[in-house]
C-alpha positions in Angstrom: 53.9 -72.0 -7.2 55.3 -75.5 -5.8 53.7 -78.0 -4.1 52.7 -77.9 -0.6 53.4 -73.4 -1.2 50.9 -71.3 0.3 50.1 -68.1 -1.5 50.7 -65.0 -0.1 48.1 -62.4 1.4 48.6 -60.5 -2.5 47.8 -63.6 -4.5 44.9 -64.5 -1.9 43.7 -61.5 -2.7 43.8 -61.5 -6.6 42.4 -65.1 -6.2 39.3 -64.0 -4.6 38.8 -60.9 -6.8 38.8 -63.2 -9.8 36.2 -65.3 -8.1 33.8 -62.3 -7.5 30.8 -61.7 -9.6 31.9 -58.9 -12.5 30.9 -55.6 -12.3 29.0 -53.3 -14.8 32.0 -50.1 -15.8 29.8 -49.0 -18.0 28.3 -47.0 -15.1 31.1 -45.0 -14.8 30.5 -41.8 -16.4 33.6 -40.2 -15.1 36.6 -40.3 -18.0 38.8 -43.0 -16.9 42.5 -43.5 -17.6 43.8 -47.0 -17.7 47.1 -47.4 -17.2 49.1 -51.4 -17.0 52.5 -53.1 -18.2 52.2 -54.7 -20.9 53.6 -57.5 -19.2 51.7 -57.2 -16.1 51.3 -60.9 -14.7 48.9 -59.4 -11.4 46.5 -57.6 -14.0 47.0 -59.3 -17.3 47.1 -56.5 -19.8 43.7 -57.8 -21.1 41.7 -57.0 -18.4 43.1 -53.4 -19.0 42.1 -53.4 -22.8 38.7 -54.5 -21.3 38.1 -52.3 -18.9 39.4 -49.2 -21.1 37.0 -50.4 -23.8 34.0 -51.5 -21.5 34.3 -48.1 -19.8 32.4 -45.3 -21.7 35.4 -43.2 -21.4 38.1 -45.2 -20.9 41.5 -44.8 -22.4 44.1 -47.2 -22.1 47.9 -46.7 -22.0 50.3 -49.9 -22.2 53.5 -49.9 -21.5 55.7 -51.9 -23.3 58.4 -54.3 -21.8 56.7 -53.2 -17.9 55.1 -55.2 -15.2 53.0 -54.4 -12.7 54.5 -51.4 -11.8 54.7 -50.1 -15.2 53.6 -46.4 -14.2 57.0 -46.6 -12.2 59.0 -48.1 -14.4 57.9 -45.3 -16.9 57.1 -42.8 -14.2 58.0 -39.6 -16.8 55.9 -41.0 -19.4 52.6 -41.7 -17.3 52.9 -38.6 -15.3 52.8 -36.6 -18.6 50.1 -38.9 -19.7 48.1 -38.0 -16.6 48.5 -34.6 -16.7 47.4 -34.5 -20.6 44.7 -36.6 -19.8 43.2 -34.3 -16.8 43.7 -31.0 -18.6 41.7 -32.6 -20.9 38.7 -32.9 -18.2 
């Protein structure tokens, strides 16, 4: 960002949710699927690996060469990720 820039209400956000105090996902019983771009520069794509491996049943799908809108940009691919993933709930 340049000098004198104000972030936007997005990066505000993200600011102050990387201030807060973490949070215990090992709580969360409930199978989790983790889904990021592996190029994701919102949610770097270690904070996905860490939550999918923090959680006690995460599971984490990358998508190569994808941002933050990687489940978009590979919309065919995560929906039949998804699906796999909840039949197999």
């Amino acid at each position: 960002m340049s000098e004198g820039a104000h972030p936007g209400p997005g990066q505000s956000a993200i600011h102050r949710w990387g201030l807060e105090w973490p949070q215990d996902p090992s709580a969360i019983h409930q199978p989790v699927l983790v889904a990021n771009g592996e190029s994701d520069r919102m949610v770097p794509s270690q904070n996905s690996v860490d939550l999918a491996r923090r959680v006690p049943n995460g599971e984490l799908v990358l998508y190569p060469d994808a941002g933050h809108g990687g489940i978009f940009q590979f919309h065919r691919q995560f929906v039949e990720t998804a699906l796999e993933f909840l039949e197999r709930q």
